[in-house]
C-alpha positions as a Markdown table, in Angstrom:
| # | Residue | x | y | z |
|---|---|---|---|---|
| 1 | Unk | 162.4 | 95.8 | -46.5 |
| 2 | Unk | 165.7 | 94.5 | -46.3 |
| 3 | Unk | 165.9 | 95.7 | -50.3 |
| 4 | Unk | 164.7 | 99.2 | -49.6 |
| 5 | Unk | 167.2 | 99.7 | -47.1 |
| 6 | Unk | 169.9 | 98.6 | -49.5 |
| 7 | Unk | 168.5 | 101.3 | -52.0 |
| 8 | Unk | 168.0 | 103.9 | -49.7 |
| 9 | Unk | 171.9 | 103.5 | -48.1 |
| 10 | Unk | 172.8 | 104.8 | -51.9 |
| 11 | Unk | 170.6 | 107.6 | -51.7 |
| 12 | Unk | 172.5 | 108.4 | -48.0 |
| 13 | Unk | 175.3 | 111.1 | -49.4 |
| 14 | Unk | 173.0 | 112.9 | -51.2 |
| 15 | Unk | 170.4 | 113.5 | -48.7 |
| 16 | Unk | 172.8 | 114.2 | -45.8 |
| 17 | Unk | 174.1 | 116.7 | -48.1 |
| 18 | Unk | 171.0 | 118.4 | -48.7 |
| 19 | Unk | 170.7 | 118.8 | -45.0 |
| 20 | Unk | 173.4 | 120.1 | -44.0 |
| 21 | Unk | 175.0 | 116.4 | -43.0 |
| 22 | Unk | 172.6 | 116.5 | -39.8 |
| 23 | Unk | 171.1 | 113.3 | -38.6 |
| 24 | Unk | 167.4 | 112.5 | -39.5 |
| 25 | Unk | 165.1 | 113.3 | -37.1 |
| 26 | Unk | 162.1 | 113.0 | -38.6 |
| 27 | Unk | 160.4 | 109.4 | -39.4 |
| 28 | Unk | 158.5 | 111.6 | -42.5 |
| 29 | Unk | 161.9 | 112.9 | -43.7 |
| 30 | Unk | 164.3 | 110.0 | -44.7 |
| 31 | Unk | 165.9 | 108.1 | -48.1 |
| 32 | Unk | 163.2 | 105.9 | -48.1 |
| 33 | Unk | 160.4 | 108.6 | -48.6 |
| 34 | Unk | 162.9 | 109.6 | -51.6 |
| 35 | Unk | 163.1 | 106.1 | -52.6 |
| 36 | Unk | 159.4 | 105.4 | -52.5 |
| 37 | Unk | 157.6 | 108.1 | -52.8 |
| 38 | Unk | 155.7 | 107.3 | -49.0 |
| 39 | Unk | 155.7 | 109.2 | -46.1 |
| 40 | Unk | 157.7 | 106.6 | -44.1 |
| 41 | Unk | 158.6 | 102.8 | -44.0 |
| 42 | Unk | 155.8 | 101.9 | -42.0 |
| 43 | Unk | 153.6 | 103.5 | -44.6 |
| 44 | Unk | 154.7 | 102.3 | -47.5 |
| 45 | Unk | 154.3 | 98.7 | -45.6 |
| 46 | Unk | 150.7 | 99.2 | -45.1 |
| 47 | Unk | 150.2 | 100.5 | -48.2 |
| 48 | Unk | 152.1 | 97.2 | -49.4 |
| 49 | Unk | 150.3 | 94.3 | -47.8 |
| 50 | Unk | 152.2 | 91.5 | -49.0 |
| 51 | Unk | 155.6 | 94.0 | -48.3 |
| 52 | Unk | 154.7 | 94.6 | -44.5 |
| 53 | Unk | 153.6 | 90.6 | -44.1 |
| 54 | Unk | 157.7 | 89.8 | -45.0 |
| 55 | Unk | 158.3 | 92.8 | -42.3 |
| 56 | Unk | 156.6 | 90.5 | -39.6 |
| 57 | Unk | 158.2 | 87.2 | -40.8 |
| 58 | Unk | 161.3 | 88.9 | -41.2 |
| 59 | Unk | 160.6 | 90.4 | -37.5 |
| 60 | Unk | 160.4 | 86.8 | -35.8 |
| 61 | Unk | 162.8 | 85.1 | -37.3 |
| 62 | Unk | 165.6 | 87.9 | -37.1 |
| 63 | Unk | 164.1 | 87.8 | -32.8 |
| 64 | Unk | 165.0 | 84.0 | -32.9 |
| 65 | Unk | 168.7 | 85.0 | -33.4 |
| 66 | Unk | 169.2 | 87.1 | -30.2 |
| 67 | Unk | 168.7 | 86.3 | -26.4 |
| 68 | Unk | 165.1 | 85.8 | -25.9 |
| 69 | Unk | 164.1 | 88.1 | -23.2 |
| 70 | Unk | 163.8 | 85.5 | -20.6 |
| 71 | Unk | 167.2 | 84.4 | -20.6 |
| 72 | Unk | 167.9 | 88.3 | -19.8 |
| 73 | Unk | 165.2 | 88.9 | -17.1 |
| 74 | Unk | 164.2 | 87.5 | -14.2 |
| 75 | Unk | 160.6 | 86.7 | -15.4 |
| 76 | Unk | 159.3 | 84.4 | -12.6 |
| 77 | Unk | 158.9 | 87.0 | -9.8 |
| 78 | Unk | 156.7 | 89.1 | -11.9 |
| 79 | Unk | 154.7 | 86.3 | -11.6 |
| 80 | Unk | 155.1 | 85.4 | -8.6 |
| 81 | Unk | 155.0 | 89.4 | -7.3 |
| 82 | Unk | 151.8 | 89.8 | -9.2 |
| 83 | Unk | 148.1 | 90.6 | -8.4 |
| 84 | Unk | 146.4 | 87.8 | -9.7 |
| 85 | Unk | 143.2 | 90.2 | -10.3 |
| 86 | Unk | 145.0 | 92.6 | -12.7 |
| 87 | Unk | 146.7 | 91.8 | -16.5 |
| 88 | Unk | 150.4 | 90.0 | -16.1 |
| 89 | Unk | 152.3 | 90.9 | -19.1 |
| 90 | Unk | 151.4 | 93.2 | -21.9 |
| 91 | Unk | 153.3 | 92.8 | -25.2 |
| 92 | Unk | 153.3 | 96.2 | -26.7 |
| 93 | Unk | 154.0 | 96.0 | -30.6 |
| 94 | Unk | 154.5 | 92.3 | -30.1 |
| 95 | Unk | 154.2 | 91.4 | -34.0 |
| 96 | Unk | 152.6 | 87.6 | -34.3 |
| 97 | Unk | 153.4 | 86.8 | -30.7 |
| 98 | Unk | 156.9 | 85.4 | -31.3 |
| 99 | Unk | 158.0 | 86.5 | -27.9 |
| 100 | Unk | 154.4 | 86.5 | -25.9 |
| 101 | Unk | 154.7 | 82.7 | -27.0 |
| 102 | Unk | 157.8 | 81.9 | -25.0 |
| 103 | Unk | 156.1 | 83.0 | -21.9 |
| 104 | Unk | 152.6 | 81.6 | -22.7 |
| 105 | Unk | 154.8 | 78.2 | -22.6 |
| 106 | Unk | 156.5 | 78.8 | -19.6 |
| 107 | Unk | 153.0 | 79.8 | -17.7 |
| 108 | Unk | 150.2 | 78.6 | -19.8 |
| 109 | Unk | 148.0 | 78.9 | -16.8 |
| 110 | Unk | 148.0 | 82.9 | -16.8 |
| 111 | Unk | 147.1 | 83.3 | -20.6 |
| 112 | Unk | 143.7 | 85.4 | -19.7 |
| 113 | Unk | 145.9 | 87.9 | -18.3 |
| 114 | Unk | 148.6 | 88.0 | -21.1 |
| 115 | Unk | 147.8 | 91.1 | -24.1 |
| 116 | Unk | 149.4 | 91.0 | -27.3 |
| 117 | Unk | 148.7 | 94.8 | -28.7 |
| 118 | Unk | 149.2 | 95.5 | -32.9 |
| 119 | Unk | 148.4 | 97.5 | -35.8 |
| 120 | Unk | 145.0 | 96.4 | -37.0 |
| 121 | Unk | 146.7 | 94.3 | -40.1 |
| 122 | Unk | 149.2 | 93.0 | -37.8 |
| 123 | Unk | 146.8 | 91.5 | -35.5 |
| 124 | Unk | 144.9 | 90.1 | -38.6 |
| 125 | Unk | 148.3 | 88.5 | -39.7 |
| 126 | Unk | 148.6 | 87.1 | -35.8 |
| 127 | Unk | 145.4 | 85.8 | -35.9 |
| 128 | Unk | 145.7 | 84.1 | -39.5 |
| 129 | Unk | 149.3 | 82.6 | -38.5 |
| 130 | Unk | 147.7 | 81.8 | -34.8 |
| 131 | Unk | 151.1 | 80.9 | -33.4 |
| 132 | Unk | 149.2 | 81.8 | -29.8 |
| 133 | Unk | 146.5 | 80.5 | -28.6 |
| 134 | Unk | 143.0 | 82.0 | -28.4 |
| 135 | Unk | 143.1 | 82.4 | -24.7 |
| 136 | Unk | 145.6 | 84.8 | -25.2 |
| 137 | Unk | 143.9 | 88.3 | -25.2 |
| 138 | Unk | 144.6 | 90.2 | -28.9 |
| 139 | Unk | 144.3 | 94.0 | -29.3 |
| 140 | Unk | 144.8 | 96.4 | -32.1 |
| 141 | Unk | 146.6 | 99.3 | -30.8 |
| 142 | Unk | 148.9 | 102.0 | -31.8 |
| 143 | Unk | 151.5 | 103.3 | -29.0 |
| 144 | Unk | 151.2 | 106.7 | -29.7 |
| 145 | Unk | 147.9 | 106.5 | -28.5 |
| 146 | Unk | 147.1 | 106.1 | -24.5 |
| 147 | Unk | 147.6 | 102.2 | -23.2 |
| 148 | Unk | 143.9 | 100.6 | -22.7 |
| 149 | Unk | 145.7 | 97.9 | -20.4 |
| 150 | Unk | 145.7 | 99.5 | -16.6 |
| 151 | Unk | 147.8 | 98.8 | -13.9 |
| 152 | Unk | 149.4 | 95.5 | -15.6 |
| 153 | Unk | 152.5 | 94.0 | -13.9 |
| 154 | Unk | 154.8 | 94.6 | -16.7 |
| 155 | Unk | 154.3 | 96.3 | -20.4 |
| 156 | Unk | 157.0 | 95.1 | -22.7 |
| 157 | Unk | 158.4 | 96.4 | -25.8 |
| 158 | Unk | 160.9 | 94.4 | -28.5 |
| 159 | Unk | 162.8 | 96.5 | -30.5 |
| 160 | Unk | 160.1 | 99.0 | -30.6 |
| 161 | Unk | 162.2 | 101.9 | -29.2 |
| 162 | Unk | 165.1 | 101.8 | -31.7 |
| 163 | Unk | 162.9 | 102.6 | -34.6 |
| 164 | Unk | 162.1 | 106.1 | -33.4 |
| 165 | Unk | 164.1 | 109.4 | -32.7 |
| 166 | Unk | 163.7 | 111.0 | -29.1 |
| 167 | Unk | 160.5 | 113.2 | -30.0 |
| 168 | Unk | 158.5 | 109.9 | -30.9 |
| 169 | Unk | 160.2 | 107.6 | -28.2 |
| 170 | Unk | 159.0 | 110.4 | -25.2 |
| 171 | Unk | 155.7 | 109.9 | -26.7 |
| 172 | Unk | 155.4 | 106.1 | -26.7 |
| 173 | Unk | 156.9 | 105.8 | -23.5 |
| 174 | Unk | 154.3 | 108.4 | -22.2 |
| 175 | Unk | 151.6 | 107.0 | -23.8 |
| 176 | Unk | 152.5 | 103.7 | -21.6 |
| 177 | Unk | 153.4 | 105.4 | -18.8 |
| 178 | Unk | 149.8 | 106.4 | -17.9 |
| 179 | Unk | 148.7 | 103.0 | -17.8 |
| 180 | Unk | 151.2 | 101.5 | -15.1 |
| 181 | Unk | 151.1 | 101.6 | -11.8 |
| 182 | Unk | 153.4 | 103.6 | -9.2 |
| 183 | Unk | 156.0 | 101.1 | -8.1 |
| 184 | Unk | 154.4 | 98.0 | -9.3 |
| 185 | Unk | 154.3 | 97.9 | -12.7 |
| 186 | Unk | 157.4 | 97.4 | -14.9 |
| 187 | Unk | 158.3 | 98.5 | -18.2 |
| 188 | Unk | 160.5 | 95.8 | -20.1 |
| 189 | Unk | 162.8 | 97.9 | -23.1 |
| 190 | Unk | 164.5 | 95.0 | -24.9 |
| 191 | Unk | 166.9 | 96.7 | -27.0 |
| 192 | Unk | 170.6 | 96.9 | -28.1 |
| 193 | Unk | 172.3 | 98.9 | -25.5 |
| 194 | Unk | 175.3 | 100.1 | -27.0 |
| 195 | Unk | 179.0 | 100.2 | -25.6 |
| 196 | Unk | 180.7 | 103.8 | -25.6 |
| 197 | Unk | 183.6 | 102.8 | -27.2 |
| 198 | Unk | 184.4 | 99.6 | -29.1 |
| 199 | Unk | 181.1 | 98.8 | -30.3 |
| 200 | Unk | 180.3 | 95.3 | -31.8 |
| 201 | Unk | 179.6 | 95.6 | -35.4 |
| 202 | Unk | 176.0 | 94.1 | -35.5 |
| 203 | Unk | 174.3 | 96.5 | -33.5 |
| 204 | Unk | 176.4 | 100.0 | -35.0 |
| 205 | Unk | 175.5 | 98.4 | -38.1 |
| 206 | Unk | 171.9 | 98.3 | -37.4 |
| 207 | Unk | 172.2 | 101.8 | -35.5 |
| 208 | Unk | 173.0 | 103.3 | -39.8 |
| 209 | Unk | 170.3 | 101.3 | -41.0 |
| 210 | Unk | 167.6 | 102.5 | -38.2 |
| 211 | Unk | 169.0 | 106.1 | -39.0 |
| 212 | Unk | 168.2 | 105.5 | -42.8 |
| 213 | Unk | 165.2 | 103.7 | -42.7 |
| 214 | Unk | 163.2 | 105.1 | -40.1 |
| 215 | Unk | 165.5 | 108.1 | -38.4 |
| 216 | Unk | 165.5 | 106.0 | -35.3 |
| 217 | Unk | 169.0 | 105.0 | -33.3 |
| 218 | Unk | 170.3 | 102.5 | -30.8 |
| 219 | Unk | 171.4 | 103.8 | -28.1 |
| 220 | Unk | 174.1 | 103.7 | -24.9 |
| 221 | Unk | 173.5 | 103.5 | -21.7 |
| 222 | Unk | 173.8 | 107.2 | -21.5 |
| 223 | Unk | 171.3 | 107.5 | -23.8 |
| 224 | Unk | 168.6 | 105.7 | -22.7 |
| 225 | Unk | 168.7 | 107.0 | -18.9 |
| 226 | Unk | 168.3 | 110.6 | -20.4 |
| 227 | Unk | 165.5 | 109.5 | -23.0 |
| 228 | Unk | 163.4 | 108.0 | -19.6 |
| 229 | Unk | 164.4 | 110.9 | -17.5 |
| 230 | Unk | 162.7 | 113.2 | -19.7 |
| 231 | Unk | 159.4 | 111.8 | -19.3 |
| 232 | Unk | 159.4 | 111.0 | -15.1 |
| 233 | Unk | 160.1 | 107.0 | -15.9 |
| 234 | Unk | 162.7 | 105.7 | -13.2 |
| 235 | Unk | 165.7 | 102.5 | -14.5 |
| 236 | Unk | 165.7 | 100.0 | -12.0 |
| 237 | Unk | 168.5 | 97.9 | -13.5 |
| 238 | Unk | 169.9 | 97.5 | -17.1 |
| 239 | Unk | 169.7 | 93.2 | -17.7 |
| 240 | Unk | 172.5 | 92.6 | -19.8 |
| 241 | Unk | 173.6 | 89.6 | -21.6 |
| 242 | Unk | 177.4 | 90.0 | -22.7 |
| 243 | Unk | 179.0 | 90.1 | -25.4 |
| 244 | Unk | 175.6 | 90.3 | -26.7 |
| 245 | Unk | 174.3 | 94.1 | -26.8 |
| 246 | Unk | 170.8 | 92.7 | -26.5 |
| 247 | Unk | 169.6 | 94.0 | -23.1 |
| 248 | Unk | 166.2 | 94.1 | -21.1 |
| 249 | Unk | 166.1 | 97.4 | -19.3 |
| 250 | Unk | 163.8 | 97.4 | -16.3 |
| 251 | Unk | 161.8 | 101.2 | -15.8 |
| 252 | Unk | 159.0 | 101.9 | -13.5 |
| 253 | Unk | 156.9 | 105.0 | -12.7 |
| 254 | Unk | 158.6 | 105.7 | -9.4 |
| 255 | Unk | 156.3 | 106.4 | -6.2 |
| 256 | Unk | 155.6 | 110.0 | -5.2 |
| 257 | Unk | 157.9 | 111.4 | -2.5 |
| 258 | Unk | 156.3 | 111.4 | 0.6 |
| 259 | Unk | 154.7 | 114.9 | 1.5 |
């Protein structure tokens, strides 16, 4: 991946050109469909087996250089805040399990209640690697489909957003938003949240490359309380770890105004 990227940054003038030097906005319309002749990235991953299983080694071991998101969040109270008779923690996307691991270990007792959700071959790949245990519950998913996983305490997403353009973000984050629960349950965005000015060069970096690759972005502050305004979904704080941009932003479906 990290070589198709490389390509598809030489490809960049002429495309932009093509298009009137306007941002990519569609994940179907980007260098990397001209590069490889697929509809997108992820496509030409799945279509590319061994290609996609680099992707998800790649995916953990670039994770293992940032804040995990329990340095950032204060995970014990939604434990401790929980109802022991629903699902815990839902790990949306989660690759392997690289991060679902880290909290497995902290609460082994709770694994029956912990998700980890995939593609069909990602899970596979999970199951093959088996870097979590069995007692952790294993679903193939897609996010663009409605959550299965009702009423958990908190759904999180790692570096899930980034990848997509406003259009496709709304419709994950709807997607998840019919699962959770009015003023319990707790989306956990763990993303880059960019500085307005001044930005560090690892994340505006990666901000070009997500705009190549995939027509996704990382986004400000700004940004991401417009994106979850537009679909009803209320920040409750933005968890920030600085200098590092990695942050955990805390949403909920906020309760209905009383009538």
């Amino acid at each position: 991946s990290h070589l198709i990227s490389h390509h598809a940054f030489d490809l960049l003038p002429a495309y932009l050109a093509k298009r009137g030097h306007q941002n990519p906005i569609d994940p179907n319309d980007t260098p990397v469909k001209e590069l490889t002749g697929h509809e997108s990235m992820w496509s030409y991953l799945k279509e590319n087996p061994k290609a996609g299983e680099i992707f998800n080694t790649l995916m953990k071991f670039s994770t293992m250089k940032e804040p995990a998101w329990m340095e950032i969040y204060p995970h014990k109270n939604l434990v401790d805040e929980s109802d022991h008779n629903c699902p815990l923690l839902v790990d949306i996307g989660g690759g392997i399990g690289q991060d679902i691991l880290r909290f497995y270990t902290a609460y082994p007792e709770v694994a029956s209640r912990i998700y980890l959700e995939d593609l069909p071959e990602v899970i596979a790949d999970a199951n093959e690697k088996a870097i979590i245990p069995n007692a952790v519950n294993k679903l193939e998913y897609s996010f663009f489909t409605p959550q299965p996983i009702k009423s958990a305490r908190a759904y999180y997403m790692h570096h899930i957003i980034h990848d997509w353009p406003d259009a496709s973000a709304r419709k994950i984050l709807e997607m998840q938003k019919g699962a959770m629960k009015p003023g319990y349950s707790r989306l956990l965005i763990h993303d880059n949240v960019l500085d307005d000015e001044k930005c560090l060069l690892g994340p505006t970096s990666l901000d070009i490359t997500m705009m190549v690759c995939l027509a996704g972005q990382e986004r400000t502050e700004k940004q991401w309380l417009a994106l979850f305004d537009s679909v009803g979904l209320k920040v409750i704080k933005f968890w920030k770890n600085p200098p590092n941009t990695s942050s955990v932003i805390e949403v909920e479906v906020p309760l209905s105004p009383p009538h």
